[in-house]
PDB file of N, CA, C and O in Angstrom:
ATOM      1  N   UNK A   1      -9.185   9.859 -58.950  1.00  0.00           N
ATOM      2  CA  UNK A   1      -9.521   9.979 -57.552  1.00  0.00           C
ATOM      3  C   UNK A   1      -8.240  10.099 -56.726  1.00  0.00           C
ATOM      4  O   UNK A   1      -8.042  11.124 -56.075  1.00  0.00           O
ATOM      5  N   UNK A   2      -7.284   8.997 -56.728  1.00  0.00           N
ATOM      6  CA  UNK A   2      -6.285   9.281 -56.454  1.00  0.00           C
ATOM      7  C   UNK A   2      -5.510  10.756 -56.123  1.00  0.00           C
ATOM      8  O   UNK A   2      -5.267  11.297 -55.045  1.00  0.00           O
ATOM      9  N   UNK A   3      -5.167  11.263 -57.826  1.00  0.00           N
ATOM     10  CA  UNK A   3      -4.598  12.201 -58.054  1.00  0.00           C
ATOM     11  C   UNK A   3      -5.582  13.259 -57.384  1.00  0.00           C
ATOM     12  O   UNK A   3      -4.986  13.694 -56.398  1.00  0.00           O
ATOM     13  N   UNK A   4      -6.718  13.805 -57.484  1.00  0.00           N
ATOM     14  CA  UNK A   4      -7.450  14.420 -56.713  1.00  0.00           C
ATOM     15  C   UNK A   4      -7.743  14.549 -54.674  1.00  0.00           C
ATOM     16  O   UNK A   4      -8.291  15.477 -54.079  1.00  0.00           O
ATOM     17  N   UNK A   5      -7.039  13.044 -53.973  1.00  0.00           N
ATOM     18  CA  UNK A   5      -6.647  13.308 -52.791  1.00  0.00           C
ATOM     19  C   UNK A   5      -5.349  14.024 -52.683  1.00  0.00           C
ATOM     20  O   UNK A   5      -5.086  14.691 -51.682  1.00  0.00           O
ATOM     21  N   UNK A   6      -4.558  13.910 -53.652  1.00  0.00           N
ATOM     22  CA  UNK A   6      -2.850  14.309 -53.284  1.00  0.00           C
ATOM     23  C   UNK A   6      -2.990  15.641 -53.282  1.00  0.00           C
ATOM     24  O   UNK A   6      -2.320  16.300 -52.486  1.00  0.00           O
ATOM     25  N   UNK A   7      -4.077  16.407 -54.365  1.00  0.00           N
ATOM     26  CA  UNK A   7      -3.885  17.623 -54.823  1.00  0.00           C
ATOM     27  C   UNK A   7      -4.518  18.675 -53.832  1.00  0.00           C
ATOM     28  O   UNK A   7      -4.338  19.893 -53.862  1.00  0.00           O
ATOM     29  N   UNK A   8      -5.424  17.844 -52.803  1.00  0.00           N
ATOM     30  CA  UNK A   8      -5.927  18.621 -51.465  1.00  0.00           C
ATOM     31  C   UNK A   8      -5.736  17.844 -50.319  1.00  0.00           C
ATOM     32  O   UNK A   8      -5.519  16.635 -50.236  1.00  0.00           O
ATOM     33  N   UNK A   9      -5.869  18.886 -49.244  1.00  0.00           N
ATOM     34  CA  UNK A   9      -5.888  18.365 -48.166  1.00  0.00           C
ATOM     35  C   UNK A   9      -7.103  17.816 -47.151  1.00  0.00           C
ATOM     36  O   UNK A   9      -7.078  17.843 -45.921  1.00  0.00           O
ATOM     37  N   UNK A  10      -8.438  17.187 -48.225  1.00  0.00           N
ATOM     38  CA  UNK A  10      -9.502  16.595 -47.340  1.00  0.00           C
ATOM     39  C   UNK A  10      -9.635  15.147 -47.891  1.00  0.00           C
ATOM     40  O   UNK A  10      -9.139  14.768 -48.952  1.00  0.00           O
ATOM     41  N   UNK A  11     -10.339  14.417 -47.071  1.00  0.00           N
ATOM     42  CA  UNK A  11     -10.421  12.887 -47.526  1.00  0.00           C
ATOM     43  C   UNK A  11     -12.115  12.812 -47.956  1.00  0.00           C
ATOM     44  O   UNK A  11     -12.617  11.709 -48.171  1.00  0.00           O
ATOM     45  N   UNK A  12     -12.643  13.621 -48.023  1.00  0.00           N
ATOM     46  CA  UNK A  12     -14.002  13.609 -47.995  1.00  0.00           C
ATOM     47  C   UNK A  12     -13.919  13.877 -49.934  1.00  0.00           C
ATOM     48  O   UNK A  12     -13.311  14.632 -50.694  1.00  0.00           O
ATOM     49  N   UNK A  13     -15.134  12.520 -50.086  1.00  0.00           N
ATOM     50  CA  UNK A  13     -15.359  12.909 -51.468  1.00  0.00           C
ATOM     51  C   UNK A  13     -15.915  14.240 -52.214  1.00  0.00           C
ATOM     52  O   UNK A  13     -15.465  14.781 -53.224  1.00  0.00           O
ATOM     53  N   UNK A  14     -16.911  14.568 -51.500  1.00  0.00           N
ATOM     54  CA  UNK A  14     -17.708  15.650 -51.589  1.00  0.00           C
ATOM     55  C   UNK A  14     -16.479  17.075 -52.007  1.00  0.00           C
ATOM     56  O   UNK A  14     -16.550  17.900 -52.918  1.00  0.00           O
ATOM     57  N   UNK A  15     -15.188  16.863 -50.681  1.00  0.00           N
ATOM     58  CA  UNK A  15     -14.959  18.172 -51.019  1.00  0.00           C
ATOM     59  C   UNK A  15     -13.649  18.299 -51.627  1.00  0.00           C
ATOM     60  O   UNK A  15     -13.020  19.347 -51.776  1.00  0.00           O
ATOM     61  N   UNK A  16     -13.178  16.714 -52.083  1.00  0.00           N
ATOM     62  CA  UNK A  16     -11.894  16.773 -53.366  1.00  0.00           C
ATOM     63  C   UNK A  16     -12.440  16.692 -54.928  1.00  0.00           C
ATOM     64  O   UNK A  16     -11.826  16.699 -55.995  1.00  0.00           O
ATOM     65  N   UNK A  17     -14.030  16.600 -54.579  1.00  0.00           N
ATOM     66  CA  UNK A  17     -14.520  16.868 -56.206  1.00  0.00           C
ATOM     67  C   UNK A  17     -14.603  18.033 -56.835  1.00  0.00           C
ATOM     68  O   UNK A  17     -15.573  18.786 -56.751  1.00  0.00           O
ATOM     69  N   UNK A  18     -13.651  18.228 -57.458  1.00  0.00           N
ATOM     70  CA  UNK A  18     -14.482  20.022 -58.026  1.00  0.00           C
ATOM     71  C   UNK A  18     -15.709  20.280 -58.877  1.00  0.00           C
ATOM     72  O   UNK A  18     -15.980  21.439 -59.191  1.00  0.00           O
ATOM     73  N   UNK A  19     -16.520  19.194 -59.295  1.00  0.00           N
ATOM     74  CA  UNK A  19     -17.666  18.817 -59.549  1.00  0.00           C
ATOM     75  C   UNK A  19     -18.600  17.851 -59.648  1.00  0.00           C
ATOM     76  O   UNK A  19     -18.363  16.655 -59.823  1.00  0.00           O
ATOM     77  N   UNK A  20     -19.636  18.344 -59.539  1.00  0.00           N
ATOM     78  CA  UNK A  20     -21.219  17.025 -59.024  1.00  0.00           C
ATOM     79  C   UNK A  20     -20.911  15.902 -60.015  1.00  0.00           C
ATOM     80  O   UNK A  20     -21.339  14.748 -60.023  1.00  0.00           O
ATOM     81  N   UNK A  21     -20.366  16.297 -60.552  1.00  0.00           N
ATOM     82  CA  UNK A  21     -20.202  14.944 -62.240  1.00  0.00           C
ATOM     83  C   UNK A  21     -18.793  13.971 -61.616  1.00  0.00           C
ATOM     84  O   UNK A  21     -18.869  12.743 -61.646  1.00  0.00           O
ATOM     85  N   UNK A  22     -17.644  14.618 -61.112  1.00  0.00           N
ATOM     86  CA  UNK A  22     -16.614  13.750 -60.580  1.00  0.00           C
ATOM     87  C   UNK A  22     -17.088  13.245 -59.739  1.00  0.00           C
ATOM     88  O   UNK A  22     -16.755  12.061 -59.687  1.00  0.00           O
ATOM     89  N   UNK A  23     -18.065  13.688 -58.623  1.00  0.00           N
ATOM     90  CA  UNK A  23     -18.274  13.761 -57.555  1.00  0.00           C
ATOM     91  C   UNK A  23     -19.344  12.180 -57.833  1.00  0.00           C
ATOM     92  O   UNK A  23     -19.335  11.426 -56.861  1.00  0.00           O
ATOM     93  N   UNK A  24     -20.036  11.799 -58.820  1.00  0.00           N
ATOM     94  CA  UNK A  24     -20.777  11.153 -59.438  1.00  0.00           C
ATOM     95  C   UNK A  24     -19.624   9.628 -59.495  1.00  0.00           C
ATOM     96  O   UNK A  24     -19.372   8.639 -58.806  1.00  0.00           O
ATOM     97  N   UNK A  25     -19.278  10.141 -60.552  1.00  0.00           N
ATOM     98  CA  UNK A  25     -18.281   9.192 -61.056  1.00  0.00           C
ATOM     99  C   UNK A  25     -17.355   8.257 -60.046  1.00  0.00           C
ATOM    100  O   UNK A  25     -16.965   7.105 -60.235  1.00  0.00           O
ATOM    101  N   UNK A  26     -17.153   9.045 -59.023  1.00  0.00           N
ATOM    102  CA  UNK A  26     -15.957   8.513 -58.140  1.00  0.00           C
ATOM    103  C   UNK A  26     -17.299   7.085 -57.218  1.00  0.00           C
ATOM    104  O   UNK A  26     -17.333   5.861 -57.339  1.00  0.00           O
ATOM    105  N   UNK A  27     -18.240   8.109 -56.325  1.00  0.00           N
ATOM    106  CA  UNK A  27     -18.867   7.372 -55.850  1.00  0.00           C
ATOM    107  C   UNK A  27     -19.630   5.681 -56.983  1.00  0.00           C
ATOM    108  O   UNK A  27     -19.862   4.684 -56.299  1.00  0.00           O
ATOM    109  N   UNK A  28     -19.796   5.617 -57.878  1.00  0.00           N
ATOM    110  CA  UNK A  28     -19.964   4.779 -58.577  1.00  0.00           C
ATOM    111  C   UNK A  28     -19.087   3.756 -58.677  1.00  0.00           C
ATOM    112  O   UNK A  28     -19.327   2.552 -58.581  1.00  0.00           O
ATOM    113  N   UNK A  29     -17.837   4.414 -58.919  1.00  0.00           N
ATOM    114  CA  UNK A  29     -16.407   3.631 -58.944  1.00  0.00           C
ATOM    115  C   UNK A  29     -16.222   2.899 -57.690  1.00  0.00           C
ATOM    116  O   UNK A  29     -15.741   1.766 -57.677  1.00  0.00           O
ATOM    117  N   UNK A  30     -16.643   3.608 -56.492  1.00  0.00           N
ATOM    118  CA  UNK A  30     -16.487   2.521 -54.954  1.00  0.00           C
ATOM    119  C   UNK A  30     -17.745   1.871 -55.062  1.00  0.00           C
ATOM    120  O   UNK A  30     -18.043   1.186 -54.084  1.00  0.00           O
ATOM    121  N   UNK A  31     -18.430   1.901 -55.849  1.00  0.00           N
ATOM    122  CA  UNK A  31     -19.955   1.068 -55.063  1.00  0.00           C
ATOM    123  C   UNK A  31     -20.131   0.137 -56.390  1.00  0.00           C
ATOM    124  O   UNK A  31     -21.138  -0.567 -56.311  1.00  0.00           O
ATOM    125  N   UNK A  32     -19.386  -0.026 -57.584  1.00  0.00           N
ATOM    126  CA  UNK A  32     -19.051  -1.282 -58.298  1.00  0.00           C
ATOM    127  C   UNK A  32     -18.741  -2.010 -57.788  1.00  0.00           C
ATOM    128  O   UNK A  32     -17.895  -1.667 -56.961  1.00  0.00           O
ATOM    129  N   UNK A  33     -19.064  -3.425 -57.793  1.00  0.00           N
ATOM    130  CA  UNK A  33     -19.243  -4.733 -57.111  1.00  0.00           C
ATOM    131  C   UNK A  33     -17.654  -5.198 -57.664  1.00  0.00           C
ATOM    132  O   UNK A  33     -17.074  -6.113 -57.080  1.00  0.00           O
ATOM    133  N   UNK A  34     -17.242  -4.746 -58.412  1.00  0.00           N
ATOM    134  CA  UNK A  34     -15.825  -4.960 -59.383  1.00  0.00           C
ATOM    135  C   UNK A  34     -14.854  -4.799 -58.665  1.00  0.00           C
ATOM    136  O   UNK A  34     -13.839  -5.496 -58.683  1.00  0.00           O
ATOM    137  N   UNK A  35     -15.129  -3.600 -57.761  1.00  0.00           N
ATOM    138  CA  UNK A  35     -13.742  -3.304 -57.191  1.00  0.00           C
ATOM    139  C   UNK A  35     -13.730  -3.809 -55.866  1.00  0.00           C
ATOM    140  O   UNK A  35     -14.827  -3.983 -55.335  1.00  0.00           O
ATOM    141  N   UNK A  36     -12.479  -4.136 -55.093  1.00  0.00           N
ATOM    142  CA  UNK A  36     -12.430  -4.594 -54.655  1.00  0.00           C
ATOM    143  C   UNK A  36     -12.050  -3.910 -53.393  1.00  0.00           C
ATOM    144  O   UNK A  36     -11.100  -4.050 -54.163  1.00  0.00           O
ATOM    145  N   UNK A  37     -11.776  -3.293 -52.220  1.00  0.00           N
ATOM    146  CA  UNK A  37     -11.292  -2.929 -51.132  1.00  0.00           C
ATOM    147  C   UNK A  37      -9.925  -3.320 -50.900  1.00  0.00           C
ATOM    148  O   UNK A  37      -8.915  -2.620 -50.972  1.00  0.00           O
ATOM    149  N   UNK A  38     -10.041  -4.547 -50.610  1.00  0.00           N
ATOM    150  CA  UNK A  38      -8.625  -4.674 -50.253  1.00  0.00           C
ATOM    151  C   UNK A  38      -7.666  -4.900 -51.591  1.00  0.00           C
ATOM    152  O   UNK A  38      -6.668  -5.508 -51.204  1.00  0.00           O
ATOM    153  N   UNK A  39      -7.597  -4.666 -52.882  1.00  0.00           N
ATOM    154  CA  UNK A  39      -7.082  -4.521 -53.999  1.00  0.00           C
ATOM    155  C   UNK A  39      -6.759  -3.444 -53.781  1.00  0.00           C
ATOM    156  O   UNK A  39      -5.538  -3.379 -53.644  1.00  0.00           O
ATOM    157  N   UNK A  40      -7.467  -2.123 -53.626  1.00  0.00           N
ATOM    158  CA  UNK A  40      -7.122  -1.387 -53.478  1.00  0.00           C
ATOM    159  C   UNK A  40      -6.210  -0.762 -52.473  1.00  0.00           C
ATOM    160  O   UNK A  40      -5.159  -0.258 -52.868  1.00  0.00           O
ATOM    161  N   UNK A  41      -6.575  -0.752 -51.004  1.00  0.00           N
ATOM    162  CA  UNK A  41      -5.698  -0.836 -50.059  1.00  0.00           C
ATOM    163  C   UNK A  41      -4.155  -1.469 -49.991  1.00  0.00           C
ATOM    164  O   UNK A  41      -3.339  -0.917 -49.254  1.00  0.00           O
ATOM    165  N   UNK A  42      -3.794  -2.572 -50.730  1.00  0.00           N
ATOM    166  CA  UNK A  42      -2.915  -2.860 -51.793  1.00  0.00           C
ATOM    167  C   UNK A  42      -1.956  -2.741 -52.541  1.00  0.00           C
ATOM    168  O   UNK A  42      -0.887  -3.345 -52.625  1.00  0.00           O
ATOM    169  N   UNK A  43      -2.651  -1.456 -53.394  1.00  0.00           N
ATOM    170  CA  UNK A  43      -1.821  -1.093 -54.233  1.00  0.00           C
ATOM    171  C   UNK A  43      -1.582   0.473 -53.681  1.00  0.00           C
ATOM    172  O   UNK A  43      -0.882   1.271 -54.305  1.00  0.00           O
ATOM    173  N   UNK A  44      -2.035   0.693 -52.843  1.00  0.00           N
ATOM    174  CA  UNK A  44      -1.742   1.889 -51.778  1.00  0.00           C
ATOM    175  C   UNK A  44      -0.835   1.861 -51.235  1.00  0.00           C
ATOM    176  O   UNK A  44      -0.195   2.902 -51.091  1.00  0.00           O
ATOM    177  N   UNK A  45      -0.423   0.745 -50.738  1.00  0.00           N
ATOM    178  CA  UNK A  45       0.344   0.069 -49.963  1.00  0.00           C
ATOM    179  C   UNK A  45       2.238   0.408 -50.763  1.00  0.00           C
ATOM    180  O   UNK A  45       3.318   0.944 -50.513  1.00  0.00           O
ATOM    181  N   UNK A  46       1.259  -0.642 -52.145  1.00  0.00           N
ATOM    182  CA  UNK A  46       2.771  -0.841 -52.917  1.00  0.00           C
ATOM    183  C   UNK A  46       2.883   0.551 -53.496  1.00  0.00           C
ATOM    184  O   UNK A  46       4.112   0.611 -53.537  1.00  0.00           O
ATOM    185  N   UNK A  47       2.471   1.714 -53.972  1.00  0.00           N
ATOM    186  CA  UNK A  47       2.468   2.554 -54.000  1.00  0.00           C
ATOM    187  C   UNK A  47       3.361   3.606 -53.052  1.00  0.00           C
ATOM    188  O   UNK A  47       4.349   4.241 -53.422  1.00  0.00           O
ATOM    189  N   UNK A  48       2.803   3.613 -51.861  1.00  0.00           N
ATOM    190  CA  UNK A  48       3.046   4.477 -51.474  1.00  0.00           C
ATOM    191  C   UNK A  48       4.609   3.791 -50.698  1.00  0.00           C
ATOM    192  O   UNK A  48       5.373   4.663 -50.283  1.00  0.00           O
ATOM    193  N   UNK A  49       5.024   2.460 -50.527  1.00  0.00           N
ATOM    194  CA  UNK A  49       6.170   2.305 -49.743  1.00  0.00           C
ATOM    195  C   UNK A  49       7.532   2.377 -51.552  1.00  0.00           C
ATOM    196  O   UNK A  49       8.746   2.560 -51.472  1.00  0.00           O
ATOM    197  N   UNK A  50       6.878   2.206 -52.645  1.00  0.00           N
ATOM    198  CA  UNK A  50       7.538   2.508 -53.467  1.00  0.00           C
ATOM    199  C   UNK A  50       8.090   4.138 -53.486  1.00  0.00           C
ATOM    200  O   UNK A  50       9.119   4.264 -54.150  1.00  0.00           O
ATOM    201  N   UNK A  51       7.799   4.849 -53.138  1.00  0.00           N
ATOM    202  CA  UNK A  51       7.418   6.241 -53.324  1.00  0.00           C
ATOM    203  C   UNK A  51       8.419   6.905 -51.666  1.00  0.00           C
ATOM    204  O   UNK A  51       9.045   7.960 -51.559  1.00  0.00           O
ATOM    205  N   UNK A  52       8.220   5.865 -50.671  1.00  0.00           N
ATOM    206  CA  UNK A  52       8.754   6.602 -49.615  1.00  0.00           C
ATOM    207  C   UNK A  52      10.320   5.421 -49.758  1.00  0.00           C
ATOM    208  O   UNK A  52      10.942   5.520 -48.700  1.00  0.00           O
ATOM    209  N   UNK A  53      10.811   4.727 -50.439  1.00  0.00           N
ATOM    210  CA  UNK A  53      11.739   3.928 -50.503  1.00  0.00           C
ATOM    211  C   UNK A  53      12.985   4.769 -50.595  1.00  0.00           C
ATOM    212  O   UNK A  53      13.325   5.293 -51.656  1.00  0.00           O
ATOM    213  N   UNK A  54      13.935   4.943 -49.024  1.00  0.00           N
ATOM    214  CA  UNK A  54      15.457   5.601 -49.616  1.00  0.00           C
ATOM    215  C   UNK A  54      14.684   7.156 -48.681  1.00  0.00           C
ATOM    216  O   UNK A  54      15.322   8.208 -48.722  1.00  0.00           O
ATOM    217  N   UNK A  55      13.617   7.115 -48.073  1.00  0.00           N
ATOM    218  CA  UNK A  55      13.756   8.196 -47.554  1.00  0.00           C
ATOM    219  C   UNK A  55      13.562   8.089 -46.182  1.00  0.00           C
ATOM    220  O   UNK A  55      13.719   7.076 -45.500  1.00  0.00           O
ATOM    221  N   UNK A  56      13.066   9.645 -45.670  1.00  0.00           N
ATOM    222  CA  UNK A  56      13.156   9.439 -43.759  1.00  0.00           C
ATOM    223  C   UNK A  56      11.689   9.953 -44.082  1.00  0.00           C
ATOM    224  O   UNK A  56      11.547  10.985 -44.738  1.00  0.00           O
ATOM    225  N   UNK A  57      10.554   9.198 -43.599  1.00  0.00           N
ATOM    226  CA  UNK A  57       9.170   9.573 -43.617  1.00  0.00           C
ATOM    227  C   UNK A  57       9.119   9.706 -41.674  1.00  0.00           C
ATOM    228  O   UNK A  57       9.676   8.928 -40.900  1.00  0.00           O
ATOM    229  N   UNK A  58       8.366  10.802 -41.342  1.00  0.00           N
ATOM    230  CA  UNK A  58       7.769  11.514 -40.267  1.00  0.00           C
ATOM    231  C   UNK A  58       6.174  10.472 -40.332  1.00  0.00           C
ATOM    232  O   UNK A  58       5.565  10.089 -41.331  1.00  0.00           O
ATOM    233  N   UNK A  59       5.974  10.328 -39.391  1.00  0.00           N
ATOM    234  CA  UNK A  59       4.429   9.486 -38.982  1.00  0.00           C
ATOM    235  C   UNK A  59       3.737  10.506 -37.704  1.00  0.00           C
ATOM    236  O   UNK A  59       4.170  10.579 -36.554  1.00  0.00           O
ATOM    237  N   UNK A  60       2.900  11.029 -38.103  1.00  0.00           N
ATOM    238  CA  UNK A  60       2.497  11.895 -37.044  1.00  0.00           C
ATOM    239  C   UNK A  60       1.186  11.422 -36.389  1.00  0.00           C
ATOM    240  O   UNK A  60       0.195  11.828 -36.996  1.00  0.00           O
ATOM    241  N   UNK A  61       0.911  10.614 -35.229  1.00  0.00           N
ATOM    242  CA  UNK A  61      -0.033  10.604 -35.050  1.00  0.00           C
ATOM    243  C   UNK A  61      -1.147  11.206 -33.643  1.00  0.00           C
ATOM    244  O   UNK A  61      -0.298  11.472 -32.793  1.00  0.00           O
ATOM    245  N   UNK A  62      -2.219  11.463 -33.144  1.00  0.00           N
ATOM    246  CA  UNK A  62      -3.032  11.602 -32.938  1.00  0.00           C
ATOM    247  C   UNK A  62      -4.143  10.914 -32.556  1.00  0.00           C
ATOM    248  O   UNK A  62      -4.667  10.066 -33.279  1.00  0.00           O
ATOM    249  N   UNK A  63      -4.671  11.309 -31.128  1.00  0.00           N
ATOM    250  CA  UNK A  63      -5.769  10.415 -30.340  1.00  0.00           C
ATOM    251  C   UNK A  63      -7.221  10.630 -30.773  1.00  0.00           C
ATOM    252  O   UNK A  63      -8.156  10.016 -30.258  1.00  0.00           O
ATOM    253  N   UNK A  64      -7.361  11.545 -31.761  1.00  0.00           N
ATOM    254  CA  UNK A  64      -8.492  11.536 -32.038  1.00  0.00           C
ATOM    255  C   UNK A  64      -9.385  10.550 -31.903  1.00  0.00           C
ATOM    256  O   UNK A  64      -8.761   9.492 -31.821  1.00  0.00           O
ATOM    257  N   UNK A  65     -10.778  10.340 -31.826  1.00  0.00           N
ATOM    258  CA  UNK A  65     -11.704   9.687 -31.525  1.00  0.00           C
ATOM    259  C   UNK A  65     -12.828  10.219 -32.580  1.00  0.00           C
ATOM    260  O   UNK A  65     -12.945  11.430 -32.764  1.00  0.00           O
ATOM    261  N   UNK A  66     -13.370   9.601 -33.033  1.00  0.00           N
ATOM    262  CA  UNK A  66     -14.602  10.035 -32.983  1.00  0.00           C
ATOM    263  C   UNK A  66     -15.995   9.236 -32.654  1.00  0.00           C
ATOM    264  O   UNK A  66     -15.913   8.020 -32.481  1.00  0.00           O
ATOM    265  N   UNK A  67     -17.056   9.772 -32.578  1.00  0.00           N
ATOM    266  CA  UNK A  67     -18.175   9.482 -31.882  1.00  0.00           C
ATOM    267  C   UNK A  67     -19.376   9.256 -33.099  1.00  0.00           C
ATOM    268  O   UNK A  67     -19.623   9.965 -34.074  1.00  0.00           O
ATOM    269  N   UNK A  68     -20.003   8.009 -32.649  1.00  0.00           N
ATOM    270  CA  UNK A  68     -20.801   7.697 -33.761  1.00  0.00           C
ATOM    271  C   UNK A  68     -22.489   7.397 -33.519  1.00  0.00           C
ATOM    272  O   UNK A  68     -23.494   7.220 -34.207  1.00  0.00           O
ATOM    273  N   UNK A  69     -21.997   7.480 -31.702  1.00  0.00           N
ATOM    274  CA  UNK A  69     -23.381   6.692 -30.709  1.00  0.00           C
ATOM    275  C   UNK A  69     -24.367   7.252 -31.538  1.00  0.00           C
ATOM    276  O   UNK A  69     -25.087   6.338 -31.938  1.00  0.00           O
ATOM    277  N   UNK A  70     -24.841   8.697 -32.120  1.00  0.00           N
ATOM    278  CA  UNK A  70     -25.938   9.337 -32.462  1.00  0.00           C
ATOM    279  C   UNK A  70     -26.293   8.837 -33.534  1.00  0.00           C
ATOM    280  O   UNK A  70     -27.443   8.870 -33.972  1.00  0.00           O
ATOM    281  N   UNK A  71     -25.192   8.245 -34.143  1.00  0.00           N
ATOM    282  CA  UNK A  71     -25.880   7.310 -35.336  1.00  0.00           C
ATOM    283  C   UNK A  71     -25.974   5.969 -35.450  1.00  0.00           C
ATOM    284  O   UNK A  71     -26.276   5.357 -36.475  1.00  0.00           O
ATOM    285  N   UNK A  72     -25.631   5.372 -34.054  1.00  0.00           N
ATOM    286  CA  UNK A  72     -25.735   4.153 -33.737  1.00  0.00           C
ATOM    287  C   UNK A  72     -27.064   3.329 -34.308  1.00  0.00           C
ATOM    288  O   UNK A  72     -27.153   2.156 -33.945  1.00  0.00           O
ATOM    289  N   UNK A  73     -28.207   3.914 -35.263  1.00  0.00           N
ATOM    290  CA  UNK A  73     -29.010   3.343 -35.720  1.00  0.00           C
ATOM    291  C   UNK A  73     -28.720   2.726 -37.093  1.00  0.00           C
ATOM    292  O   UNK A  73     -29.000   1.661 -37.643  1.00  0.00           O
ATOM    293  N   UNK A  74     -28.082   3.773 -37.400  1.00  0.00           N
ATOM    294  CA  UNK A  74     -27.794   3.782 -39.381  1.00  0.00           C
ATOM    295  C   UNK A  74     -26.719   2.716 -39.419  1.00  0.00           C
ATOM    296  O   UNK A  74     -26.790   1.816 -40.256  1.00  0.00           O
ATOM    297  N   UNK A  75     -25.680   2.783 -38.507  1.00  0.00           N
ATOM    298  CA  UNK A  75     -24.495   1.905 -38.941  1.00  0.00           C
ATOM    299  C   UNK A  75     -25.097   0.783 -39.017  1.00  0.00           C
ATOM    300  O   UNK A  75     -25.942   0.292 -38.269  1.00  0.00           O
ATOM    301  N   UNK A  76     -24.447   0.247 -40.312  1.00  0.00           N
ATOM    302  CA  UNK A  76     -24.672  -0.920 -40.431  1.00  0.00           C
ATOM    303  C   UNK A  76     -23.610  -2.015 -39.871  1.00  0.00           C
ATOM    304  O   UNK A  76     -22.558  -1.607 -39.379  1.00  0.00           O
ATOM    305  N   UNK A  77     -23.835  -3.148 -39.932  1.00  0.00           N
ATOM    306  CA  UNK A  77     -22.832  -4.184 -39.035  1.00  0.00           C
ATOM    307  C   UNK A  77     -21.620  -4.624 -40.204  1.00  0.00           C
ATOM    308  O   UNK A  77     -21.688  -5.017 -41.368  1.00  0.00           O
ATOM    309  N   UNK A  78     -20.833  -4.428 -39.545  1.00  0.00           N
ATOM    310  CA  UNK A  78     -19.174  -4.988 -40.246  1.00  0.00           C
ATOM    311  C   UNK A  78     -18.657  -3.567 -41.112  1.00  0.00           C
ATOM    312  O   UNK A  78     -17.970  -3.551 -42.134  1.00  0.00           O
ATOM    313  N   UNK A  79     -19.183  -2.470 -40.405  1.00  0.00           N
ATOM    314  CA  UNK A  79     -18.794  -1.348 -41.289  1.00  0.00           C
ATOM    315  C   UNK A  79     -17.262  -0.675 -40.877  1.00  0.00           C
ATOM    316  O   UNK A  79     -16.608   0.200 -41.444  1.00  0.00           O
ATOM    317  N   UNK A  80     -16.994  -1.451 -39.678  1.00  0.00           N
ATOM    318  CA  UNK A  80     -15.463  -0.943 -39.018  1.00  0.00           C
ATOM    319  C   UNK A  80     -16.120  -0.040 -38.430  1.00  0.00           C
ATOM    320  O   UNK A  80     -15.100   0.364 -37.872  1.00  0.00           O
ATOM    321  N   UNK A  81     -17.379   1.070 -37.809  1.00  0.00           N
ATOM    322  CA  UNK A  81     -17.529   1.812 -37.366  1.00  0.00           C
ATOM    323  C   UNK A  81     -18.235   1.375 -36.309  1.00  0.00           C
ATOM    324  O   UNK A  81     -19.214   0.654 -36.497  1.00  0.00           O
ATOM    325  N   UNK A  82     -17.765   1.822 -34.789  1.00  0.00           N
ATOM    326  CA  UNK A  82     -18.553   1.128 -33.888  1.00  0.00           C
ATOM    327  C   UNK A  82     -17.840   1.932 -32.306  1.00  0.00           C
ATOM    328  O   UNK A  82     -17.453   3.099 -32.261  1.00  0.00           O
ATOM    329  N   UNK A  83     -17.815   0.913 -31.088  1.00  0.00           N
ATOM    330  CA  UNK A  83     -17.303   1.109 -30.192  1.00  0.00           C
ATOM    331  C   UNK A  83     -15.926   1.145 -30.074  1.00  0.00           C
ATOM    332  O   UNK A  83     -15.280   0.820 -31.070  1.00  0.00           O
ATOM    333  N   UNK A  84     -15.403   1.436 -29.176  1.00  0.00           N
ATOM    334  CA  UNK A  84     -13.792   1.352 -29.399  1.00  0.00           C
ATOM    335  C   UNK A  84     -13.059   0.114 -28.533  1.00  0.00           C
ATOM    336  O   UNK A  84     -11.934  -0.384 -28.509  1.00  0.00           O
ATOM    337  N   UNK A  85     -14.251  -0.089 -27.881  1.00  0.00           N
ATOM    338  CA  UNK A  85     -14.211  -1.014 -26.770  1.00  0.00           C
ATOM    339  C   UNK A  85     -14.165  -2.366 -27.472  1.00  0.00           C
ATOM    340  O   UNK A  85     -13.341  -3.241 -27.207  1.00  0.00           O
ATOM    341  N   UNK A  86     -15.088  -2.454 -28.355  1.00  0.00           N
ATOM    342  CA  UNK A  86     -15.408  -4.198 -28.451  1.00  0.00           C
ATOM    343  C   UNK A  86     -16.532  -4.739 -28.177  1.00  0.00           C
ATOM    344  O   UNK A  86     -16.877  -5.876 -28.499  1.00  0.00           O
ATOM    345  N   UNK A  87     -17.459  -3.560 -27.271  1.00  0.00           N
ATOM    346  CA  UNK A  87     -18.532  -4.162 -27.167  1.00  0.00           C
ATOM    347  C   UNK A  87     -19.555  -4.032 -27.814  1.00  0.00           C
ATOM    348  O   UNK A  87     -20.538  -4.730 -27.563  1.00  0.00           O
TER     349      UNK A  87
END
């Protein structure tokens, strides 16, 4: 999975799978009770500051927003997806 975000430029599972079977596999792999989130986030972490160590990294960021009100039914609670506000 990993190696499959580096090798494109989308974050969406659907469209770094080059097939319904990876595409299978990966989603299974996040929805095992085994793994952990912040383990992962983690070793992302140690990863990736191993990897930028000794260099000049660029941070580019962006106000994007996005909007979720229309699905304000489905979200579920504690999903990080919500208002921006707080309320």
């Amino acid at each position: 999975m990993f190696r499959l975000l580096l090798q494109v430029s989308h974050t969406s599972i659907r469209k770094i799978s080059p097939t319904r079977a990876i595409q299978k596999g990966i989603y299974r792999f996040l929805n095992n009770k085994k793994v952990d989130e912040a383990i992962l986030i983690n070793e992302l972490c140690v990863r990736s500051c191993s990897l930028a160590a000794g260099r000049h990294i660029l941070c580019i960021q962006d106000t994007t927003e996005m909007n979720y009100f229309a699905h304000r039914n489905r979200i579920k609670e504690n999903t990080g997806f919500g208002r921006l506000d707080g309320a």
